[in-house]
N, C-alpha and C positions, 0 to 999 in steps of 0.2 A: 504493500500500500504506500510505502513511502516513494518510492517511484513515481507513481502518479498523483501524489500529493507535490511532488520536484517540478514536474512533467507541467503539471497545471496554475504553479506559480508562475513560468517561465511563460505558458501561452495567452496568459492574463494581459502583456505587453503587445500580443500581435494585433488582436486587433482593433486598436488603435493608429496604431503604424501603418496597417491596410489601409484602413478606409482614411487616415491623413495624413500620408508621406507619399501613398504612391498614385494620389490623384494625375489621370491625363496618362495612366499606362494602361494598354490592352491586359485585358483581364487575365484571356487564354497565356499569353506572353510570358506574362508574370507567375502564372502558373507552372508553366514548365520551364520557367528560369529556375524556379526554387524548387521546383522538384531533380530537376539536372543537380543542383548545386547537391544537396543530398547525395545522388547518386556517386558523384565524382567523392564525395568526405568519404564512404564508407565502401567505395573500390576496392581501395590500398587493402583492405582485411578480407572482404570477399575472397580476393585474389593467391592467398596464403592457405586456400583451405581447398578441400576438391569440391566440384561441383555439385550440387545433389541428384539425386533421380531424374532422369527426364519427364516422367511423370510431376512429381515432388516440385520441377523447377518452373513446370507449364501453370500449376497450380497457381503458386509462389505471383509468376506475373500477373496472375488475371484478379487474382485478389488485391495487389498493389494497383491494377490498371483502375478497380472501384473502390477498396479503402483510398485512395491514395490521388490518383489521375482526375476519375469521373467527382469525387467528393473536391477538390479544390478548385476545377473548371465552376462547378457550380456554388461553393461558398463565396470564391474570389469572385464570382460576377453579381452575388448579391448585393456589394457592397457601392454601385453602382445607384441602388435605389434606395439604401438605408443607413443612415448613420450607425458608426461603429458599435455602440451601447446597444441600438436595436439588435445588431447584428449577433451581440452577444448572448441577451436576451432572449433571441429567436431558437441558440443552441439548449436550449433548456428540458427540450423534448430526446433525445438523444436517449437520455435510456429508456423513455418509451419505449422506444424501437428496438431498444434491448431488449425489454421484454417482452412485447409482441414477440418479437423472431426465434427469441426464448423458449416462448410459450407455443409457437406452433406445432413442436410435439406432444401437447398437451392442451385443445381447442378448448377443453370445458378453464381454461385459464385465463380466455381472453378478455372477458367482458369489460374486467379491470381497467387492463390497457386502454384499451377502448375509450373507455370512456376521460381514461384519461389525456386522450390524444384530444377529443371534445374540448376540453378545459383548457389546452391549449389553443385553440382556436381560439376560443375566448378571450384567453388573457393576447392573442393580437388583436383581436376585434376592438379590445380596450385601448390600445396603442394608436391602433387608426381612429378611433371617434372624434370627430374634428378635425383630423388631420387634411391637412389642405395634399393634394395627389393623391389621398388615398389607395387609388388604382395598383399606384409604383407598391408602395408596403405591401399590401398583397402577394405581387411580382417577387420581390424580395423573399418575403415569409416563403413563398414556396420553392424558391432555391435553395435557401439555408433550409428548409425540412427533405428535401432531396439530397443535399448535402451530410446533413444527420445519420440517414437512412444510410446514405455509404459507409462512413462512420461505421456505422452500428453493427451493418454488416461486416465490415473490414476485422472486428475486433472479434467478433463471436466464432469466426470461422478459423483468423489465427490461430486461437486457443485451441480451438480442435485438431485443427492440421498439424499444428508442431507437437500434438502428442503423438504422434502417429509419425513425422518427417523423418526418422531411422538416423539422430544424430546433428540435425541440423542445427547450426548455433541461431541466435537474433541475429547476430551482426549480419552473418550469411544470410540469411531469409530475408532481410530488408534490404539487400540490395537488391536481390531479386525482383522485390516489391517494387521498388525505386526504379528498376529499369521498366517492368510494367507500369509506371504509373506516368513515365516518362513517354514510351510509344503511345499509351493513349492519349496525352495534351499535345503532343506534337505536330501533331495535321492541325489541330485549330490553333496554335501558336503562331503556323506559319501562314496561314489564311489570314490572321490579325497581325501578324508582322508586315503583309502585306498591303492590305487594306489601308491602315494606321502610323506602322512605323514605328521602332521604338529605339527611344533616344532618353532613359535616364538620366536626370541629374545624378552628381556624385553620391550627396545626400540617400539618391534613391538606389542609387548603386550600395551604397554602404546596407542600406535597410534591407535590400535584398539577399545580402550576403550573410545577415544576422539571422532573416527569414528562413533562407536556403539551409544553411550548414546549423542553426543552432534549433531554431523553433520548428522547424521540419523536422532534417539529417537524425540530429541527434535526442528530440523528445520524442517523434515517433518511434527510434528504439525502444524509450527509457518505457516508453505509453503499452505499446504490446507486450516487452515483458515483463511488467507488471502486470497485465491481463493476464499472461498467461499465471502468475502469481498468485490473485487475490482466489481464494475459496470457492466464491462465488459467483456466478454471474449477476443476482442482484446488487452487490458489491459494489461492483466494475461497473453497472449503471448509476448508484450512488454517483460516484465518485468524475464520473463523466461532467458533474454541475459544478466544480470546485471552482473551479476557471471563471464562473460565470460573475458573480458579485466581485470578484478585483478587476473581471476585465471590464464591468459598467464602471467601478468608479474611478478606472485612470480614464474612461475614454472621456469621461465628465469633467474631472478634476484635471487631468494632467494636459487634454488635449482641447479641453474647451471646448465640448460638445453644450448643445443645451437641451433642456428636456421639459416637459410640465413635467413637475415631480410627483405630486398627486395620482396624476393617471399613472407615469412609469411603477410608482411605488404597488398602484390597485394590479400593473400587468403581473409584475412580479411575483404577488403573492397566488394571484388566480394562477399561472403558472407555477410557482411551487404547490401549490393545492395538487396540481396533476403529478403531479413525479411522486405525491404523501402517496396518493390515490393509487397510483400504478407499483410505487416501492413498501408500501403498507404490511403484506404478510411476510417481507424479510427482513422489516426493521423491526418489524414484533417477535419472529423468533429469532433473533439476535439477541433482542432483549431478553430474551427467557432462558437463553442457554450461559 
């Protein structure tokens, strides 16, 4: 747990940094800048070791191509219609979908979820109320819950796979992710390098580099194995929220976001209300044992 307790201090920073250092860059771009950069940090180790199964390695990609590729194409492009806090806010559902995906060997499990994915709705429905574009937050909401959903899946199938990968380290398995995550952003990278053009400042050059090799590279390590660590999988969806309240209040406080506080504060709690809703029978026998 302490992994992703590290893991989720360090990502409390990003998105901040997204949605206000790398305004005016293609999304897809940025994407698989920072997914290459990854790629390239944790090469050098990869490389030291023997390759895994061709089975094991085909795996390995297609899970990094959706944890990893298809989840940042569409996180980094919601930041387009939402301010960063929104944005952090909106990951709030995440282990829903842990649980849902959970829970589908077990259908009589789902109502829960369910209804807690409702409650999320809500608490953005609370966010838009007055909001002038409305339209766009919507737009938004539904990338970052697209985004979550890769997430979610990304993390559940880890854990499974590397019980089973005959020997495979993290470091080894995340590269491999990291190269599948990289083939799939790369055709829409060069479609918007095209299109767009991209010419970072230094500044954004630096932030990339922090993006790429630390908040990516290195916490997506630290993030899976500690999933593959915690006990539980309602644990691991706990702990998916940690990130969320530091990274509202730098993107408030540190970057000068503004907000009605009232409403953020009503989104907030109707949003934690779903995750009580959805994490409720593992926080009670936790408590019991």
């Amino acid at each position: 747990m302490l992994l992703l307790l590290i893991t989720s201090c360090i990502w409390a920073f990003s998105f901040g940094l997204i949605g206000n250092r790398l305004q005016g860059l293609d999304t897809a771009v940025v994407s698989c800048v920072r997914l290459a950069l990854s790629l390239l940090a944790f090469l050098p180790f990869a490389c030291r070791s023997a390759a895994p199964r061709p089975m094991t390695a085909i795996r390995l990609l297609l899970l990094g191509a959706v944890q990893f590729g298809l989840m940042y194409l569409l996180y980094i492009a919601s930041f387009r219609y939402l301010p960063s806090h929104t944005v952090a806010l909106f990951t709030i559902t995440t282990p829903i979908y842990v649980a849902l995906l959970d829970n589908l060997r077990t259908p009589r499990g789902l109502p829960r979820p369910l209804l807690a994915a409702l409650l999320a709705v809500l608490g953005a429905a609370i966010v838009k109320w007055r909001m002038p574009h409305g339209e766009r937050l919507w737009l938004g909401f539904a990338l970052v819950q697209g985004s979550n959903l890769c997430f979610a899946i990304g993390q559940l199938f880890y854990r499974r796979m590397m019980r089973s990968a005959g020997g495979v380290s993290d470091h080894q398995a995340m590269t491999w992710m990291y190269a599948g995550a990289v083939m799939v952003t790369l055709p829409f990278a060069i479609q918007g390098w095209q299109a767009k053009g991209f010419a970072p400042s230094r500044d954004q050059i630096l932030v990339l580099l922090y993006l790429g090799v630390v908040a990516s590279g290195v916490c997506f390590w630290l993030w899976n194995a500690g999933a593959r660590r915690v006990r539980h999988a309602g644990t691991l969806a706990v702990m998916n929220n940690v990130k969320i309240p530091l990274g509202m209040a730098i993107s408030l406080l540190l970057f000068g976001e503004h907000a009605d506080p009232r409403r953020l504060a009503l989104a907030c709690a109707v949003m934690l209300l779903a995750v009580l809703v959805c994490e409720w029978p593992t926080l009670r026998s936790s408590g019991a044992t």
